[in-house]
Structure formats: C-alpha cells, structure tokens
C-alpha positions in Angstrom: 367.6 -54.5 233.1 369.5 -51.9 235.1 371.4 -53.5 238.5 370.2 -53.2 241.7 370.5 -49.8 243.3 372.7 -49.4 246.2 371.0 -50.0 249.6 368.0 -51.3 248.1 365.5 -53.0 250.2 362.7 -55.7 249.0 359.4 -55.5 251.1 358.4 -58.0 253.3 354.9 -58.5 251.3 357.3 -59.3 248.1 359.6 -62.2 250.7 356.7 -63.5 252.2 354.5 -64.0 248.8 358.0 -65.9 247.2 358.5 -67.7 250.3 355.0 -69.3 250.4 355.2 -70.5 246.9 359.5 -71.7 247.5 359.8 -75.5 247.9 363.6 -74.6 249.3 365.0 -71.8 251.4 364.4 -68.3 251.3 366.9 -66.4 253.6 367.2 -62.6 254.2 369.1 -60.3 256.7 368.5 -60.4 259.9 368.2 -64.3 259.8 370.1 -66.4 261.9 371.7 -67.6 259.0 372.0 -65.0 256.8 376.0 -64.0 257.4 376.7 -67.6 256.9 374.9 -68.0 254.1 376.2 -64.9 252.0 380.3 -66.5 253.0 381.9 -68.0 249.9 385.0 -69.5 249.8 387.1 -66.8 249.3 387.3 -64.5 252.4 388.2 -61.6 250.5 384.6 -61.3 249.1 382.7 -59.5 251.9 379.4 -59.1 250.3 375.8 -58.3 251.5 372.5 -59.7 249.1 369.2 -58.1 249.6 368.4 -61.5 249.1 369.5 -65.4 249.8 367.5 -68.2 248.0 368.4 -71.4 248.1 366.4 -73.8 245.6 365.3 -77.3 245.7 364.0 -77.8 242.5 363.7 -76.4 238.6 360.7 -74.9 239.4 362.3 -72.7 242.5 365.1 -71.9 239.8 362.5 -70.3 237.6 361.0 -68.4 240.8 364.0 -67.4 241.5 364.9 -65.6 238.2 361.0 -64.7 237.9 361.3 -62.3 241.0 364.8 -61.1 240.4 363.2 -59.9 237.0 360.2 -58.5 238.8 362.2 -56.3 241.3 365.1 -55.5 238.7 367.6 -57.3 240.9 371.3 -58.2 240.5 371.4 -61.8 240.7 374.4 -63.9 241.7 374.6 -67.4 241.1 376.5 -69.8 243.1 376.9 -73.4 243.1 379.9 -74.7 245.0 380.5 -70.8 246.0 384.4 -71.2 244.8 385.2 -69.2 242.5 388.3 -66.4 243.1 386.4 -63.5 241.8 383.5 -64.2 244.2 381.0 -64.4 241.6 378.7 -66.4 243.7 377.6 -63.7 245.8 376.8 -59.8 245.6 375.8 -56.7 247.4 372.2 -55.5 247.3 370.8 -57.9 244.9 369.6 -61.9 244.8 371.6 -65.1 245.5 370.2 -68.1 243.7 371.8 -70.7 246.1 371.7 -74.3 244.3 373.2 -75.9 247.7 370.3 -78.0 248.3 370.2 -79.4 244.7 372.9 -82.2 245.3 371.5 -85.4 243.4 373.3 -88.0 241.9 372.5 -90.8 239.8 375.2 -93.0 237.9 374.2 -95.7 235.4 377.6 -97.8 235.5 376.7 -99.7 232.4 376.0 -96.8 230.1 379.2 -94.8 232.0 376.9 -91.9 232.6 376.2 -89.8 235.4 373.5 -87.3 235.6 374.2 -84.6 238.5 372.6 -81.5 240.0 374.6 -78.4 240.1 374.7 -78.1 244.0 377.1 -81.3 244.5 380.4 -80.6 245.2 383.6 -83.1 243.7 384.0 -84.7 246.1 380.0 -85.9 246.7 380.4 -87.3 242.8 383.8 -88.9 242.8 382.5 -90.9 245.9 379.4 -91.8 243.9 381.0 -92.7 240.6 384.0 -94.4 242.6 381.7 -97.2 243.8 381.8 -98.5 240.6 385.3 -98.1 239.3 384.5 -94.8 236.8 385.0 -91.2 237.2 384.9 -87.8 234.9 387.4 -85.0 235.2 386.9 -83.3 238.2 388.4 -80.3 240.5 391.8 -80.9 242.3 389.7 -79.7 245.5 387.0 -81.8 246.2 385.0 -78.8 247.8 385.0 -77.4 244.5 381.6 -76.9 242.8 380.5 -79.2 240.0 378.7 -76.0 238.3 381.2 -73.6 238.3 384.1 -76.1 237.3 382.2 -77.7 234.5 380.7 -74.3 232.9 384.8 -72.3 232.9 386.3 -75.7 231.4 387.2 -78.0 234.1 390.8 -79.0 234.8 391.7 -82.0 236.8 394.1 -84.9 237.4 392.3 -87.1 234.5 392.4 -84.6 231.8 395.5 -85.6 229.9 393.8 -88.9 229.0 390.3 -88.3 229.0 389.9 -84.3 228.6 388.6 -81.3 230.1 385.6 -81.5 232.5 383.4 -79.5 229.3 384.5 -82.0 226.8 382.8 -85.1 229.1 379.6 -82.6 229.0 376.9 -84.9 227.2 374.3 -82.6 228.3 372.9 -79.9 230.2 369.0 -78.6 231.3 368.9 -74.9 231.8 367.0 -72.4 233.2 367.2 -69.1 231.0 367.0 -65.6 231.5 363.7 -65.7 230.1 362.4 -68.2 232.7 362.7 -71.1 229.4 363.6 -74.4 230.6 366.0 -75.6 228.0 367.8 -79.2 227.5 370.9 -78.9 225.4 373.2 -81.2 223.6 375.0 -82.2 220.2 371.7 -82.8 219.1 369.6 -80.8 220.7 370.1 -77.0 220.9 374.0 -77.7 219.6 374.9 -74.2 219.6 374.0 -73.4 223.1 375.5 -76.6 223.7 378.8 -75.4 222.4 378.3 -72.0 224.2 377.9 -73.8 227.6 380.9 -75.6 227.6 383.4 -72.4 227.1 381.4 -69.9 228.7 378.0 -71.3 230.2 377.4 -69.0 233.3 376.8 -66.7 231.1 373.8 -68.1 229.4 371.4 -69.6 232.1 371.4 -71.5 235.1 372.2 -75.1 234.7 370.0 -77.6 236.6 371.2 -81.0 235.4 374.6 -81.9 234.3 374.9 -85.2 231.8 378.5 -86.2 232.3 380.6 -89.3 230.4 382.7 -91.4 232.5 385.7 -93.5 232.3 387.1 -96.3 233.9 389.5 -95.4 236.9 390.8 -96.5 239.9 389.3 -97.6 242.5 393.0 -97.8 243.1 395.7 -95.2 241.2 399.3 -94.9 240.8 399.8 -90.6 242.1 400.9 -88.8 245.0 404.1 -86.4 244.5 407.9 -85.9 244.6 409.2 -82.8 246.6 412.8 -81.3 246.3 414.3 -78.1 248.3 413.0 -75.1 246.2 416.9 -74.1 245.9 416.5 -76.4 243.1 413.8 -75.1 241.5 415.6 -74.1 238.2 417.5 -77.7 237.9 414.0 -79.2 239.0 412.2 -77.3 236.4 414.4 -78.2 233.6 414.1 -82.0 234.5 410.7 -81.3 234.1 410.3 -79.9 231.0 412.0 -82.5 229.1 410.1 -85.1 231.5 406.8 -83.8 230.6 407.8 -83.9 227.1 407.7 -87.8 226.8 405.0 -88.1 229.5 402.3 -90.0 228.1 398.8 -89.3 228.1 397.8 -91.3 231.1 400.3 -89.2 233.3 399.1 -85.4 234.2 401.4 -83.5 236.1 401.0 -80.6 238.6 404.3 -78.6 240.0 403.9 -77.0 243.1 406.2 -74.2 245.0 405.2 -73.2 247.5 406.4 -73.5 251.7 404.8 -77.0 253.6 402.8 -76.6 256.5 403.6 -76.9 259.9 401.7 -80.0 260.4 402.7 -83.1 262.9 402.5 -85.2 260.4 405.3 -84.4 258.5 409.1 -84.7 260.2 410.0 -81.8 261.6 412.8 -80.9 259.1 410.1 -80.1 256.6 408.2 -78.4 258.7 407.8 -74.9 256.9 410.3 -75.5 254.3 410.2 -73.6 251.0 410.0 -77.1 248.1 409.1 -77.7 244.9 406.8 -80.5 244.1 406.1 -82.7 241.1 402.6 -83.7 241.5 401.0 -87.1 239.7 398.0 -89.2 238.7 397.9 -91.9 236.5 395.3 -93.1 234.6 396.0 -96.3 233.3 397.5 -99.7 234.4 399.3 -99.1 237.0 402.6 -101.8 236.1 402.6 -99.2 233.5 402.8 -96.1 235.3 405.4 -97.4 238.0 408.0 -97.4 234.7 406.5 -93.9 233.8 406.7 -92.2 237.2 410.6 -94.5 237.9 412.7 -90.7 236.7 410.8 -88.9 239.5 412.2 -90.8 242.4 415.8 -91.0 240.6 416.2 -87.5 239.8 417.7 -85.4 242.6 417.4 -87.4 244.4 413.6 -86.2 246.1 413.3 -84.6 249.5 410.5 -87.4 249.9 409.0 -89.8 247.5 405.3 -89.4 248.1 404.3 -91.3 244.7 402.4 -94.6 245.4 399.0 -96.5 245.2 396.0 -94.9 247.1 392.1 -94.4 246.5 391.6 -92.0 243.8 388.7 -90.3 246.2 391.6 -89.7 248.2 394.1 -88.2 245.7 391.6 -85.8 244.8 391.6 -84.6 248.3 395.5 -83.9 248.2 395.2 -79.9 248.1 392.0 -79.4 250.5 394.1 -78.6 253.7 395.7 -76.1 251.4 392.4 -74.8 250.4 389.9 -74.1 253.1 387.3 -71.9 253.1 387.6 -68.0 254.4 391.3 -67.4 253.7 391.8 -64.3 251.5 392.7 -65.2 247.6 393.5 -63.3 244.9 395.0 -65.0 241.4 396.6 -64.2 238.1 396.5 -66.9 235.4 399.4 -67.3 232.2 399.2 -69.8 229.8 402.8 -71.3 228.6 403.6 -72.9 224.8 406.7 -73.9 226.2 409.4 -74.0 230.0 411.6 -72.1 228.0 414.4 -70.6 230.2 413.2 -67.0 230.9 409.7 -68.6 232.1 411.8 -71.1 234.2 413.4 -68.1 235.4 410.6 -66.1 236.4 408.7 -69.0 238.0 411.6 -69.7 240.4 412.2 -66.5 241.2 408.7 -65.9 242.0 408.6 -68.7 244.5 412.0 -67.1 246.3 409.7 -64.0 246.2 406.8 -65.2 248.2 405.2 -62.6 250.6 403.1 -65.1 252.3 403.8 -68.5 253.6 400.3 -70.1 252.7 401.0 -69.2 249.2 401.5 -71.5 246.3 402.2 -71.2 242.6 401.2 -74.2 240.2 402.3 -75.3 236.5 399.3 -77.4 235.3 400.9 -79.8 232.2 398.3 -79.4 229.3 398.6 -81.3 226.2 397.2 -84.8 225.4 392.8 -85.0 225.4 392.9 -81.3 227.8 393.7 -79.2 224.4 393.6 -75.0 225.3 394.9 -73.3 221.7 398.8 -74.2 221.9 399.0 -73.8 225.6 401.3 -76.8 226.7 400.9 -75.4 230.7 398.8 -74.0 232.9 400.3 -71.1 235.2 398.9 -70.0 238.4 399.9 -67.4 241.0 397.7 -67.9 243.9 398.4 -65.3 246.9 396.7 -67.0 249.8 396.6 -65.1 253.6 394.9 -64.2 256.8 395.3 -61.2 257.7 393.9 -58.8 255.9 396.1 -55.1 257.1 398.3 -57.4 254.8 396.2 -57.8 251.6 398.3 -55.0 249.2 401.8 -56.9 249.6 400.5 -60.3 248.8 398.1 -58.8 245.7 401.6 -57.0 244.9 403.4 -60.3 244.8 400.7 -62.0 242.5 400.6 -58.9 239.8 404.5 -58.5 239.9 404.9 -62.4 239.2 401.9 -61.8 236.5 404.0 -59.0 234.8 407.0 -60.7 234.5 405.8 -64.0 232.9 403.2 -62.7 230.8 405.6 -61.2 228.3 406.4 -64.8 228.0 403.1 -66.3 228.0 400.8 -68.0 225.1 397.3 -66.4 224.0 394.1 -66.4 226.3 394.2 -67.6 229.8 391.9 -70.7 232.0 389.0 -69.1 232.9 388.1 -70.4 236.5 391.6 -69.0 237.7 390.5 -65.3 236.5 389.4 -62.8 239.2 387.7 -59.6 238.2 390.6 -58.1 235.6 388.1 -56.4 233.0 387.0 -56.7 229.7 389.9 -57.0 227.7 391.0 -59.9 229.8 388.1 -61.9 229.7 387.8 -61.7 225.9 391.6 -62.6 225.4 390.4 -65.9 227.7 387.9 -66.7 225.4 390.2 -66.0 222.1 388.7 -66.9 218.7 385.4 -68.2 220.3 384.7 -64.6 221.5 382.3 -63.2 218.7 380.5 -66.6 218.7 380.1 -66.7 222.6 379.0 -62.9 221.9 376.5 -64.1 219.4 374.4 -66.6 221.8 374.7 -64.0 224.6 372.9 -61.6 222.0 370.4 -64.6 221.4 369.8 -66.1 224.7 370.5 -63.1 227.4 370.4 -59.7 225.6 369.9 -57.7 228.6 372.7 -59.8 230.4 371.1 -60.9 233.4 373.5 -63.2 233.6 376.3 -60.7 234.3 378.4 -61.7 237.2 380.5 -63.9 235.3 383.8 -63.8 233.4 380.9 -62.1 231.7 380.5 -61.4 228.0 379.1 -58.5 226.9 375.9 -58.6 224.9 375.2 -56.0 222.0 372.0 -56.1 221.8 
C-alpha cells in the first residue's frame, strides 16, 4: 500500500459515512479542535493529518485501520503522543488516536493489571498504588503506557523487577489485516516475543496484561546534586558506586542547569549540577545503608534522598518535560564509565547550548538486561525557540560523535528519533532478522510503518 499522496484530501461522503458508524471521535481540519489534536509532545513535530480519529473501543480500532486501507492512507498511531521522533502524528494521512481508551482494572491478589493503551503513567501508578504494587513504568508520568511498553520500557523499578516488556503477560491486537489477535507465552508466542522488542510495528495494541510487584506506597529515592565542576570526580565515585549497587537500587545521573524556580534557594537558581538520581525497591532500613555514600561523598550540594510516595517520585522529571518544547535526542549504550566516556560526558555538559537541556546515564544491569550494555546514555537538546534549532541539534550530534566510538552495540529504542535504517537495525541487534520475519508474516505491506520501523521483504 503506497503512502498517502501529498495534499490529499478525503471526501466529506467518506467522513461522514465513518463517522456515523464511530463510537469515539472523528476530527478533521477545520474543527475547532483539530490543531490541538494533531500537537504531540514534541514541539518540533509540526504535522497536518488528513485525518484525526480518536477511538473508544476495539471495534473503532478496526474501523479505523478498515478505512485507512480503503483510502490507501498513511496511518500514525499515537498513544500517549511522546515519542521524540513524532511518530504519533503525520502529514496527509490518518491518526488513530487511542486517547479515549484509558481503562484500568487491577486484580491486587493475582498482582495483575489489565490496561488500555490510551492511559498515561501516571493514571496506572495511581491505580496500582492503592494497593501497594506497581510495574515498571516511564520516569514521566505523561508518558504513554503504549508506546513505553511496545520500545522496551525503562523506569526507576527495572533493576529489580525488569524492563516494562519483560512484565508484558499479554497483549490483544488489532492487525494490519483488521484480525483481532490475543498474544502470550501461550498463545501466539512468537508475536508475543515480536511485541515486546518491536511491537508498533506489528498491530495496534488494545489491551495490555501487565505483572506487578510489591512497592511502596512509601520509597526510599529522591537525588544528590553536586556543582557540575565536579562532574569527572562525581562520575568516577559513581562508577565504582554503581558497581556494588544492588539490584533494588537503580540509578539515574543527571547534568544538566536547575531551573529558576522559587522553590529552590536562590544560589541554585540556574546552576549548572550534576545529579545522582535514586529509587529503591526494597525495605527501606535497607536502602538508607545503601544510599549512606551518596550523602558522604563530596559532600552534596543538597541531599534530596528521603522517603516520599512513589506516585510522586515518578513525577520528579515532569516540570522538566512538558509538552511543546522542541526535542531532538541521540541515544549510546555504555559496557562500562571508562575514562574517555567520563570524559566526553563531562565535557558535553560544559558544552551545553541550551539551558533546558539535560543529559542522562541510565544504570542498566540487574533484572533490565540490554546485550552487555551496563548504561543507558542520553543526549536530550531541549529549547524554545526555534531560529535556534541547528545549534542545539549540533550540540546533541557532536556529543553523539564523540561518545559513540566508545559505546556498546545497539541503542534503547524509545530514545531514537528518525536516524535511518542502519540505526534502527543496529537497535534491534541479533533480534533483527527474527523481528523481520513476523513483519513479513503479520504486516507485509508495512502498514505499520511510522515506527522505529522494520522493513518487510515481502
């Protein structure tokens, strides 16, 4: 099926016969609503669909993909709307919206949740939380379960109890054939394994089956900051910190420059730190000995580390997140800090073009096992203005250059932007052919394209 032509324009008999038979939304330009419905998350995605829909149920899904066939129509796909490359919008062609398909159930005794793909993190930490359990979720709770879920799915709980995908019981799926699927171990196991490492590109997911685990209400986390003078001191402490961490303690380390915000003293009001981020999952007598060489070292700027609501943990990067700022990433996975990737990391925090921007080492290791990746590195530009776009997209590909020589194979797909073929193969590494093999089976004329996509042969 050949992508929408440029400019193309659906009749108003076509609308008005989908819209009749549509239990949810069906929004096109020239509606009130329309601009902000086509808006993702990142305000560098400027795009205009010939089409919004916004479904309510499995049956609109399957309308939805019914007359995106029938009109040979690109088709976007957005959940929470947060991914960087701005895959849940496009121009010309059809937005299956799954907004208004935010249910929640949670069986506390059987540690299960069952959750529609339109609920964002923070909607099912709230609902797991009222009974003590939670699953591995986005360290921004306006983050989408979908897309999250479907590119792997780190989070603060992942040392201990694994990658979003690996708490995956289940999933129902629409295809691109209009087949309503259910996949597990059991049932359909190879798609099952498909939609854990790559599963945008195989269908729309309706219904997510998660396992949870006993956490909080209460947790030990919050961070440790230190001038980013000492960045290459701080990161060395690290290293050999993270080392003996155990797996109830995952770590985030953040340069970057703190807001101006009246809430924080007016020394540290704009100041360039570095940050040791923290959650623990486990008792917490036992993390206050774990997390004791974090306020010792240094010693910290401030000493932010203490007991809080884990709902409100994971909202500890929102203000640093909100929608319509400009974006654009590059992702490195690390086997090791060795020096020269110490090196580079703190001179690309000296380096920073734009004061809203941030980079982030994400400790791996534990249950969250990525090949022999041991961190997570992430170069996230982040501005306003957009006259100023080239110097901060400069910044981002000049800190990629210099610590990819340096990096470990493949890369965390929900931090990848559009960087082409090669790229997103050498994120899915040896799973590649396989992943290539169910697209072959299950979208051959990949429908499901706008994606870190993989290319069918059929």
């Amino acid at each position: 099926m050949p992508p929408a032509m440029s400019g193309k324009r659906l009749s108003n008999t076509a609308i008005t016969h989908l819209a009749k038979h549509f239990e949810g939304a069906v929004i096109q330009p020239g509606d009130a609503d329309f601009d902000q419905a086509r808006r993702v998350w990142n305000g560098m995605i400027d795009k205009t669909p010939a089409l919004i829909v916004r479904c309510a149920s499995v049956d609109d899904v399957k309308a939805a993909v019914e007359f995106a066939r029938a009109h040979e129509l690109l088709v976007a796909v957005r959940g929470g709307g947060h991914s960087v490359a701005g895959h849940g919008t496009c121009d010309d062609g059809l937005v299956i919206d799954l907004s208004l398909m935010r249910a929640v159930q949670v069986a506390p005794d059987e540690r299960l949740a069952v959750v529609q793909p339109g609920l964002n993190w923070g909607g099912l930490d709230r609902a797991t939380q009222a009974h003590a359990l939670a699953v591995t979720g986005g360290i921004v709770s306006a983050t989408g379960i979908s897309g999250l879920t479907l590119g792997g799915g780190i989070g603060w709980l992942m040392r201990k109890y694994g990658l979003t995908a690996d708490n995956l019981l289940s999933a129902e799926l629409v295809t691109a054939d209009r087949k309503f699927l259910r996949a597990s171990a059991k049932e359909n196991p190879e798609l099952f394994w498909g939609l854990q490492r790559a599963g945008a590109n195989f269908g729309i997911v309706t219904e997510f089956r998660f396992r949870l685990h006993p956490v909080g209400p209460i947790v030990l986390a919050g961070w440790v900051l230190y001038p980013q003078e000492k960045a290459p001191e701080v990161l060395r402490f690290y290293r050999d910190y993270a080392a003996t961490a155990p797996n109830e303690l995952t770590t985030i380390v953040i340069l970057r420059r703190l807001p101006h915000l009246p809430k924080l003293p007016p020394f540290l009001r704009g100041m360039p730190v570095i940050g040791i981020a923290v959650c623990y999952a486990g008792v917490i007598e036992a993390g206050e000995r774990v997390v004791q060489p974090l306020r010792t070292f240094g010693p910290p700027l401030v000493d932010g580390i203490g007991l809080k609501p884990y709902v409100t943990h994971q909202t500890m990067f929102d203000a640093a997140q909100p929608p319509g700022r400009h974006n654009y990433w590059k992702t490195a996975y690390l086997s090791e800090l060795s020096e020269a990737a110490i090196d580079v990391i703190a001179d690309g925090a000296r380096q920073m073009t734009s004061p809203l921007s941030v980079l982030a080492v994400y400790q791996l290791g534990g249950a969250a096992r990525l090949g022999d990746a041991a961190f997570c590195v992430n170069a996230a530009a982040t501005w306003t203005e957009p006259t100023e776009s080239q110097r901060h997209i400069s910044w981002t590909r000049g800190f990629w250059a210099a610590i990819e020589p340096r990096s470990a194979t493949g890369a965390y797909v929900n931090f990848l932007g559009e960087e082409g073929q090669e790229r997103t193969r050498s994120a899915y590494r040896e799973s590649y052919d396989r992943l290539m093999t169910l697209k072959n089976t299950y979208d051959p004329d990949n429908f499901f394209r706008l994606n870190q996509n993989i290319e069918p042969t059929a």
